[in-house]
DRENTORKOL-3810 file (N, C-alpha, C; in nm, 4 decimals):
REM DRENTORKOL-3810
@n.u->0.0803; n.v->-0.1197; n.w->0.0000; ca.u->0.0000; ca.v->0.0000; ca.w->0.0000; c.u->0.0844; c.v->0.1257; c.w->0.0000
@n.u->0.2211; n.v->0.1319; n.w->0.0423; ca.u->0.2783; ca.v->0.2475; ca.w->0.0409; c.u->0.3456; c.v->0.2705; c.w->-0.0481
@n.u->0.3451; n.v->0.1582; n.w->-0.1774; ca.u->0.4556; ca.v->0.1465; ca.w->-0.2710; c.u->0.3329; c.v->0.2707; c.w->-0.3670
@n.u->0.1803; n.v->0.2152; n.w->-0.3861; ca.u->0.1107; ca.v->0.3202; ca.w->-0.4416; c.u->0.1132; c.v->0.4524; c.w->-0.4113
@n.u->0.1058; n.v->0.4829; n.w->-0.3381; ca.u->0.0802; ca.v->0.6519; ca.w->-0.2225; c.u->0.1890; c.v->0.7301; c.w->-0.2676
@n.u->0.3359; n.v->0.6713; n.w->-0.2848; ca.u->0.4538; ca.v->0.7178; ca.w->-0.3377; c.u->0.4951; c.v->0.7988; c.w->-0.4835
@n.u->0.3852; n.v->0.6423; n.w->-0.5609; ca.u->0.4009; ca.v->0.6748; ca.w->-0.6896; c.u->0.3424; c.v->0.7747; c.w->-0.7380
@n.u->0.2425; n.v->0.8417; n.w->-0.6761; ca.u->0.1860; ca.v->0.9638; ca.w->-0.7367; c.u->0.3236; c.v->1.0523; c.w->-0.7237
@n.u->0.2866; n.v->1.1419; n.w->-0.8646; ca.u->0.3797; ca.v->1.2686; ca.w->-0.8691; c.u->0.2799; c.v->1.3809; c.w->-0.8673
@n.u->0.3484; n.v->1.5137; n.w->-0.8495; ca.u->0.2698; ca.v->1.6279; ca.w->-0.8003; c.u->0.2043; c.v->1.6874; c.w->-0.9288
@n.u->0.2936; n.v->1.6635; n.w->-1.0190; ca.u->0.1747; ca.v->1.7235; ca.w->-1.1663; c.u->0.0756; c.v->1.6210; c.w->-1.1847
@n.u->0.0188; n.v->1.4833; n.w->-1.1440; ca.u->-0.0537; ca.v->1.4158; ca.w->-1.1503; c.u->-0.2121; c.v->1.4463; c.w->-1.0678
@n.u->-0.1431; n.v->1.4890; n.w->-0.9281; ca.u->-0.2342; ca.v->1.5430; ca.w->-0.8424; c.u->-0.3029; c.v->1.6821; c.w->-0.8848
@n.u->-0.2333; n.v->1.7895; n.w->-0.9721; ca.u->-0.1822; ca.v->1.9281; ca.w->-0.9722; c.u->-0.3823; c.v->1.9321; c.w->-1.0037
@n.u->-0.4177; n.v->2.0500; n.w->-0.9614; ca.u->-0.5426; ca.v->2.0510; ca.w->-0.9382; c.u->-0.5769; c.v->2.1790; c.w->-1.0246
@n.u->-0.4964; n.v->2.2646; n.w->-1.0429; ca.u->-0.4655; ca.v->2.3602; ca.w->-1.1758; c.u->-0.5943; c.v->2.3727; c.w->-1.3535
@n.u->-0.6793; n.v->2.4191; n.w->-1.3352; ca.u->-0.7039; ca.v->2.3714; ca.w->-1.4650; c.u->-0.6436; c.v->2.4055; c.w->-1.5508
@n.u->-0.7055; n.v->2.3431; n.w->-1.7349; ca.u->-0.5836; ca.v->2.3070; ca.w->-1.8026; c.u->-0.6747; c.v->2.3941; c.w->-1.9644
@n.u->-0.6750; n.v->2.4596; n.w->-2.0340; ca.u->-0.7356; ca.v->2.4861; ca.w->-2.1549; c.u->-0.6706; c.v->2.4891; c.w->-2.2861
@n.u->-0.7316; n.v->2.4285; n.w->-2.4091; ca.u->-0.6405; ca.v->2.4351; ca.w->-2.4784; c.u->-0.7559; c.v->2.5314; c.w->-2.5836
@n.u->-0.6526; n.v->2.6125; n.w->-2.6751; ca.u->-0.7520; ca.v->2.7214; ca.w->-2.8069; c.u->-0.6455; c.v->2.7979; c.w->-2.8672
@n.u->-0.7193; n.v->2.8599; n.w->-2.9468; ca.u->-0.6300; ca.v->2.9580; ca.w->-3.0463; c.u->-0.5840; c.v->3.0941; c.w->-3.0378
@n.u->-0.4472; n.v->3.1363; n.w->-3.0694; ca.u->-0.3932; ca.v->3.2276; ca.w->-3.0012; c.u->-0.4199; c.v->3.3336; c.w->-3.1151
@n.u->-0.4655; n.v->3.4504; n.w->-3.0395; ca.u->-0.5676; ca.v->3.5257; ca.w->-3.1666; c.u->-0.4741; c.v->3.6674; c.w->-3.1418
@n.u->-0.3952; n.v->3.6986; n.w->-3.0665; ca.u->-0.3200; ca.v->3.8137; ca.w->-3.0500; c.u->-0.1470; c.v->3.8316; c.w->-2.9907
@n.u->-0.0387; n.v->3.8463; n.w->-3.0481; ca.u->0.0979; ca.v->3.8367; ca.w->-2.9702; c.u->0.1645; c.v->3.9852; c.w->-2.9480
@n.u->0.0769; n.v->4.0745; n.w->-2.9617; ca.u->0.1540; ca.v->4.2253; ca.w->-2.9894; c.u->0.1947; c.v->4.2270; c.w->-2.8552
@n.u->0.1740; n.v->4.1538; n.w->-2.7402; ca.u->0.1908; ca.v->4.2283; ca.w->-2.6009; c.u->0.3319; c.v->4.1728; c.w->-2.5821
@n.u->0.4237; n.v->4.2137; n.w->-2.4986; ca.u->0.5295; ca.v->4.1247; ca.w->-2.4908; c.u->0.5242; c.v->4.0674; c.w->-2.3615
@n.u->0.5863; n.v->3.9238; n.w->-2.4193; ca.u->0.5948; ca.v->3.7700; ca.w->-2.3286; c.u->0.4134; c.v->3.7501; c.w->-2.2847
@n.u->0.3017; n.v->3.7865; n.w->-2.3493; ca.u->0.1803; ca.v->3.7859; ca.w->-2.3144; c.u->0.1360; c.v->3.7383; c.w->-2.5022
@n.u->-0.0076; n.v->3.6343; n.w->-2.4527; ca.u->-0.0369; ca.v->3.5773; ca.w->-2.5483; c.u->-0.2160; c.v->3.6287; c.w->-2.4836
@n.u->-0.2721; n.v->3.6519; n.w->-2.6262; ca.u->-0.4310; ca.v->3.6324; ca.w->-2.6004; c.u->-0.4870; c.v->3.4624; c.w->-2.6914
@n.u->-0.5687; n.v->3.4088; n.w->-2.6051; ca.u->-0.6135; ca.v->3.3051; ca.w->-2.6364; c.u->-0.7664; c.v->3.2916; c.w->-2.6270
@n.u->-0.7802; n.v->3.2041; n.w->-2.7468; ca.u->-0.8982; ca.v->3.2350; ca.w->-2.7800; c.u->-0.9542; c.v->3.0528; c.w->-2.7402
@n.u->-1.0420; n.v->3.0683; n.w->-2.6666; ca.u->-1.0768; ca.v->2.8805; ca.w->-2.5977; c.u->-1.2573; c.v->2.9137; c.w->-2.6673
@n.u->-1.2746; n.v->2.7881; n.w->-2.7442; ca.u->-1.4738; ca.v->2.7588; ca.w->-2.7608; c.u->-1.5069; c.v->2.6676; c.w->-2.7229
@n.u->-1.5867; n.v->2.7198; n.w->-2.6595; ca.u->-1.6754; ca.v->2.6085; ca.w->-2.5372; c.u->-1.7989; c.v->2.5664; c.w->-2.6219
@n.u->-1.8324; n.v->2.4333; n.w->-2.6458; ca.u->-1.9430; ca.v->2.3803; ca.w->-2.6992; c.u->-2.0209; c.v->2.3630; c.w->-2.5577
@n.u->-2.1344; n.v->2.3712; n.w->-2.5962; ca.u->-2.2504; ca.v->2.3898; ca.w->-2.4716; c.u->-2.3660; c.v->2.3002; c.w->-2.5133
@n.u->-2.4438; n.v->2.2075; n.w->-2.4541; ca.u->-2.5912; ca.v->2.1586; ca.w->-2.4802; c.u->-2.6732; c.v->2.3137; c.w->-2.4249
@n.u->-2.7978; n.v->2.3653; n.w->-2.5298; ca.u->-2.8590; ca.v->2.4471; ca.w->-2.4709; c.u->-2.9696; c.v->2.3606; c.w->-2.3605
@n.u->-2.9720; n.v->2.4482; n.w->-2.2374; ca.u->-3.0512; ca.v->2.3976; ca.w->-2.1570; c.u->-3.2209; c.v->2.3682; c.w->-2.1502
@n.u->-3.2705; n.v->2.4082; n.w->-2.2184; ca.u->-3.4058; ca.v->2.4625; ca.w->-2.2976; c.u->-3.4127; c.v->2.3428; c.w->-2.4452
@n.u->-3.3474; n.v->2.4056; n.w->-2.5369; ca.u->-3.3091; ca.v->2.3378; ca.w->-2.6540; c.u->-3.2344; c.v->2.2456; c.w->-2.7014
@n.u->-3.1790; n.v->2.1908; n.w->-2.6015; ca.u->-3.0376; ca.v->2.0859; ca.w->-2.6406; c.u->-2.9590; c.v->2.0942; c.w->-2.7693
@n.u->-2.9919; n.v->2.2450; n.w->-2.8131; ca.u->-2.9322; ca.v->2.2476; ca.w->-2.9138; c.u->-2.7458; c.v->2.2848; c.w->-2.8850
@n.u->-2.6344; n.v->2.2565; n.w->-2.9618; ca.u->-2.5166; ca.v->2.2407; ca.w->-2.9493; c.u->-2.4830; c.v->2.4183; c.w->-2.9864
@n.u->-2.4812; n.v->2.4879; n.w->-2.8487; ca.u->-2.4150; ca.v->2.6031; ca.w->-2.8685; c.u->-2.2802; c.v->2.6374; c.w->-2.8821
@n.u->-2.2291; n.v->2.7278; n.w->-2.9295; ca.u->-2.0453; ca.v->2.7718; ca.w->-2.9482; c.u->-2.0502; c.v->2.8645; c.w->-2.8801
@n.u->-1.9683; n.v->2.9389; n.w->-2.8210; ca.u->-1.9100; ca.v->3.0507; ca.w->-2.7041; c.u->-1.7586; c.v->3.0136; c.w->-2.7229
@n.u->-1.7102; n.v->3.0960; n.w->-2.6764; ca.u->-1.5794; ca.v->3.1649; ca.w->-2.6937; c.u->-1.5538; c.v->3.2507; c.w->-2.5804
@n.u->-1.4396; n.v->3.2592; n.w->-2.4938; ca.u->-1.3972; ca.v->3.3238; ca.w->-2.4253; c.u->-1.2711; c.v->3.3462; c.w->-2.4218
@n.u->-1.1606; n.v->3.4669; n.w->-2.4442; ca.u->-1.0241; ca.v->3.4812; ca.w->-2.4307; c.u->-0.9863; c.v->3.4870; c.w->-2.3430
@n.u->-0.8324; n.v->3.4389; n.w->-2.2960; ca.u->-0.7788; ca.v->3.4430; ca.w->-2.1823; c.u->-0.6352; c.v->3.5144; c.w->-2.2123
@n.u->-0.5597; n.v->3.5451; n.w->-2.0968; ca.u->-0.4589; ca.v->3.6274; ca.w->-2.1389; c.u->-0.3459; c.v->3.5643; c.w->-2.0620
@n.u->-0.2377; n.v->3.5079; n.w->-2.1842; ca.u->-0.1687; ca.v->3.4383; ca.w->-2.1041; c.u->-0.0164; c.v->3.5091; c.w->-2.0936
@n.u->0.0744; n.v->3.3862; n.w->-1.9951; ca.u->0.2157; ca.v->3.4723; ca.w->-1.9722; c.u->0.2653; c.v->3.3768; c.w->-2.0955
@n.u->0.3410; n.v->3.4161; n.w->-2.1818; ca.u->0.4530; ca.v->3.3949; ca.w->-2.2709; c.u->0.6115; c.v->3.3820; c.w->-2.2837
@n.u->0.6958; n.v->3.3133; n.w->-2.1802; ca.u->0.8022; ca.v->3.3470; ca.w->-2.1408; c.u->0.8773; c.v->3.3864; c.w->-2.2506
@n.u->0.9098; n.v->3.2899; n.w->-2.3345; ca.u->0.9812; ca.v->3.2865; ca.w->-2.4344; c.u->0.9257; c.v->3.3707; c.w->-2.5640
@n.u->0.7812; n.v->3.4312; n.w->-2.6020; ca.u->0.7771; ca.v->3.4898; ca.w->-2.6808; c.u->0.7372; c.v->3.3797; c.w->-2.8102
@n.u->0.7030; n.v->3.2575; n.w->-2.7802; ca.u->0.7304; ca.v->3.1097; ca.w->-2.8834; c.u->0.6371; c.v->3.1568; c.w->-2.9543
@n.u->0.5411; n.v->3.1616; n.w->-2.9090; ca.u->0.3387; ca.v->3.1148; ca.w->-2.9760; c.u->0.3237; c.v->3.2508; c.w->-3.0777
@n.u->0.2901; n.v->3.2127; n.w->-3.2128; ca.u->0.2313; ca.v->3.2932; ca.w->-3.3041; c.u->0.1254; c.v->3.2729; c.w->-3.3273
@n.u->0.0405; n.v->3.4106; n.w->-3.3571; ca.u->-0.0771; ca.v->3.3561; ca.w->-3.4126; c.u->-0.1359; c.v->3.2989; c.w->-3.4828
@n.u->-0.2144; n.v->3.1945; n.w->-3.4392; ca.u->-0.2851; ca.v->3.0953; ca.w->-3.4799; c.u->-0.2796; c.v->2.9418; c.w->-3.4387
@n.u->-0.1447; n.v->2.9880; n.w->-3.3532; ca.u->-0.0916; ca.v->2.8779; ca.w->-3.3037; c.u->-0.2115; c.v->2.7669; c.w->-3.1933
@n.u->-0.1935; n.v->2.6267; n.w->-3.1811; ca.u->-0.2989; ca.v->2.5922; ca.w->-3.0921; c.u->-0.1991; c.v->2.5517; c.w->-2.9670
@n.u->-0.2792; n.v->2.6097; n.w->-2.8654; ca.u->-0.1867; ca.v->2.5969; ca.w->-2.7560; c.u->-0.2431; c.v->2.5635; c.w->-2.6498
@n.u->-0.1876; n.v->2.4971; n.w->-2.5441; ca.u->-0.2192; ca.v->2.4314; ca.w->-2.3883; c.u->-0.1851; c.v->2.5497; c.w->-2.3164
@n.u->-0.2757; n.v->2.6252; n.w->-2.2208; ca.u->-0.2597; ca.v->2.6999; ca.w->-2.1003; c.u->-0.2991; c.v->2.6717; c.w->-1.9787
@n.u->-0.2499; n.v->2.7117; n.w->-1.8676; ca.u->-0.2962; ca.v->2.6338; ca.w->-1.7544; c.u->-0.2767; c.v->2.7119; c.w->-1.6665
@n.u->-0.3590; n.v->2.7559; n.w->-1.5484; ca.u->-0.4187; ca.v->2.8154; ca.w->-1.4556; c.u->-0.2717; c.v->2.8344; c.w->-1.3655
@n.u->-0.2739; n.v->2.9953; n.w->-1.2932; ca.u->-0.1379; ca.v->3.0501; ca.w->-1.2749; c.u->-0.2097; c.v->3.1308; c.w->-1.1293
@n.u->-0.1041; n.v->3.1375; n.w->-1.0947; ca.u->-0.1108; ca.v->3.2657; ca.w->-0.9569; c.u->-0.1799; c.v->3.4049; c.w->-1.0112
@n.u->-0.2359; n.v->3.4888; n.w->-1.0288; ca.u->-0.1989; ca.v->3.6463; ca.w->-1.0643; c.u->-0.0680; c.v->3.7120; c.w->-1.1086
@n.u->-0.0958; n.v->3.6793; n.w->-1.2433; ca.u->0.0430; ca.v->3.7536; ca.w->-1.2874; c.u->0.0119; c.v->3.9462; c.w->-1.3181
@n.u->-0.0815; n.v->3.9633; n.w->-1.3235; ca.u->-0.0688; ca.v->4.1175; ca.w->-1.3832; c.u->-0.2600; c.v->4.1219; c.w->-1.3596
@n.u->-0.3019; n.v->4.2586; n.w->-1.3705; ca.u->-0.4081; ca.v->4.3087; ca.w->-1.4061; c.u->-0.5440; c.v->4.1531; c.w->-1.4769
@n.u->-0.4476; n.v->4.1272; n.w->-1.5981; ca.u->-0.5814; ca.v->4.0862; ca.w->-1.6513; c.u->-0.4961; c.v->3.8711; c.w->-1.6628
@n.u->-0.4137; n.v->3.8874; n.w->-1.6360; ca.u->-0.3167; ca.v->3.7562; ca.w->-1.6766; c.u->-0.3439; c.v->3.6474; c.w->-1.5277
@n.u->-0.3691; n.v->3.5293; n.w->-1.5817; ca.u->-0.4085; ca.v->3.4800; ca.w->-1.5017; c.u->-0.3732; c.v->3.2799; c.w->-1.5274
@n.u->-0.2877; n.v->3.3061; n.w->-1.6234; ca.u->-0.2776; ca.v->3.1675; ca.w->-1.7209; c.u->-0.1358; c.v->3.2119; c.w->-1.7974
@n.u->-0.0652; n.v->3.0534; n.w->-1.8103; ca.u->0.0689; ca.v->3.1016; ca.w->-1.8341; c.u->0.0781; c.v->2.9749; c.w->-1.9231
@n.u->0.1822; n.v->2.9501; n.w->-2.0347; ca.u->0.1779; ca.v->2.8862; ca.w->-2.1397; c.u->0.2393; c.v->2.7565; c.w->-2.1228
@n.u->0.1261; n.v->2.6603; n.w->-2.1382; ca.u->0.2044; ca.v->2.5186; ca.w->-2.1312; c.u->0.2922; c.v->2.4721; c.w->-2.2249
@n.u->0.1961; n.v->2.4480; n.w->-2.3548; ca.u->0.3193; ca.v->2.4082; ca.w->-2.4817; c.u->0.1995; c.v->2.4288; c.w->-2.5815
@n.u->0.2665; n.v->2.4070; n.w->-2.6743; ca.u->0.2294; ca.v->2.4456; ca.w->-2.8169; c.u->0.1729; c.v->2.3777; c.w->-2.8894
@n.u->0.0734; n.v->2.3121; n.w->-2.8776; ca.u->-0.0081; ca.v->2.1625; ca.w->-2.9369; c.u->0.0403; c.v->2.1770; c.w->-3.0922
@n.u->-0.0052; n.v->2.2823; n.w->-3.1714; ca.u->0.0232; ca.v->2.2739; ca.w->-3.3298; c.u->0.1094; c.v->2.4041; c.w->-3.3583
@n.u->0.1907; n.v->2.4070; n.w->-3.4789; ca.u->0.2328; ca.v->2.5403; ca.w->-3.5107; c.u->0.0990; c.v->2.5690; c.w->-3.6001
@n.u->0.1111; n.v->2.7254; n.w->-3.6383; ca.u->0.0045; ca.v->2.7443; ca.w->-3.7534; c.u->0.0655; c.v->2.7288; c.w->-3.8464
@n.u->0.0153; n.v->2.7667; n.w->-3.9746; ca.u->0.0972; ca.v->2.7424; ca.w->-4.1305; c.u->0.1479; c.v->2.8931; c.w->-4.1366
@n.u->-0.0171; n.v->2.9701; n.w->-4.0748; ca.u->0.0488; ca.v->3.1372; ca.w->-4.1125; c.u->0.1812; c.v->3.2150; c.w->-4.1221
@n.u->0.2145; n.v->3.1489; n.w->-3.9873; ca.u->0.3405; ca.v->3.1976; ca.w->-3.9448; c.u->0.4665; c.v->3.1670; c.w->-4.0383
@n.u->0.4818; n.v->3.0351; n.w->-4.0587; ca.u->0.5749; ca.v->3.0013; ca.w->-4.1696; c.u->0.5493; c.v->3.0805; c.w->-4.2969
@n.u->0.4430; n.v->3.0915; n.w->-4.3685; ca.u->0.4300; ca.v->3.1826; ca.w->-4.4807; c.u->0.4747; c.v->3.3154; c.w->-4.4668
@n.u->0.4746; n.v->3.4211; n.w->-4.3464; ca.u->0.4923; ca.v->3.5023; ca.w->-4.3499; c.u->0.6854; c.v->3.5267; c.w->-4.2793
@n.u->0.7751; n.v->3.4513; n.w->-4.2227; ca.u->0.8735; ca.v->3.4138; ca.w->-4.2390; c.u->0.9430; c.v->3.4065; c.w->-4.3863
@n.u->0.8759; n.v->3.3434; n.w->-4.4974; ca.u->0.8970; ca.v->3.3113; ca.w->-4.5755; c.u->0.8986; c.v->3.4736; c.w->-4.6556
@n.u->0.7907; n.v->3.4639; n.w->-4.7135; ca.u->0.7899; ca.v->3.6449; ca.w->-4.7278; c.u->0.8366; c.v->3.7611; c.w->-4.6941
@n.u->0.9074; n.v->3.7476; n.w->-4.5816; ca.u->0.9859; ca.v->3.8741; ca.w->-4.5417; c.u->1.0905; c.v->3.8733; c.w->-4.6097
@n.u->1.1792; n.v->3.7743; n.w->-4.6441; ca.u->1.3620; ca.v->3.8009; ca.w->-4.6480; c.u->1.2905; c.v->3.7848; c.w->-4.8116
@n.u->1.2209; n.v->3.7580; n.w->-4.9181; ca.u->1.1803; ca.v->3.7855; ca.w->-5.0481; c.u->1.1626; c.v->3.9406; c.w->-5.0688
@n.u->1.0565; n.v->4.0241; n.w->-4.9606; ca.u->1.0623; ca.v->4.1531; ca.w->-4.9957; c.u->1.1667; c.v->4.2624; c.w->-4.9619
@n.u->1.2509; n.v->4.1934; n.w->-4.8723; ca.u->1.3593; ca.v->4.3228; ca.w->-4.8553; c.u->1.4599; c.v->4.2715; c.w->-4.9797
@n.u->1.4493; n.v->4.2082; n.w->-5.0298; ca.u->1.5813; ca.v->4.2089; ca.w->-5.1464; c.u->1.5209; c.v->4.2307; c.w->-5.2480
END
């Protein structure tokens, strides 16, 4: 019985919630806006509603471009409106590579 009790690790327990959505803004620095849609049964209608809510996350590294799909997860109070700090990067977007691509074409 104590060999189980052990084996838990603390990110297993971590009680933190976890959201994953699309990063719809990077102008802020080391701050990401994220865009999470919540599918809903209507309560009345059972019809399958969409909602959307942004969250504003911390960005250490500056990684996540827009469009990117990304894991965020529930943080201390970092600032005013920041409240969620960046797990990892589920997908790159394509955008970003295209427009990489396009820059060093128009300055020459």
């Amino acid at each position: 019985m104590a060999t189980q009790e052990t084996q838990q690790t603390p990110a297993a327990t971590s009680r933190r919630n976890e959201k994953v959505g699309n990063v719809v803004s990077t102008k802020m620095q080391k701050t990401i806006v994220v865009e999470v849609e919540m599918r809903k049964a209507h309560a009345k209608y059972k019809r399958i509603v969409k909602s959307s809510k942004k969250f504003y996350a911390h960005d250490e590294q500056n990684s996540a471009r827009v469009g990117d799909v990304v894991r965020i997860r529930e943080t201390r109070p970092l600032s005013k409106l920041k409240r969620w700090s960046l797990e990892e990067i589920v997908r790159r977007s394509s955008l970003g590579q295209l427009e990489e691509v396009q820059k060093p074409q128009s300055a020459s």
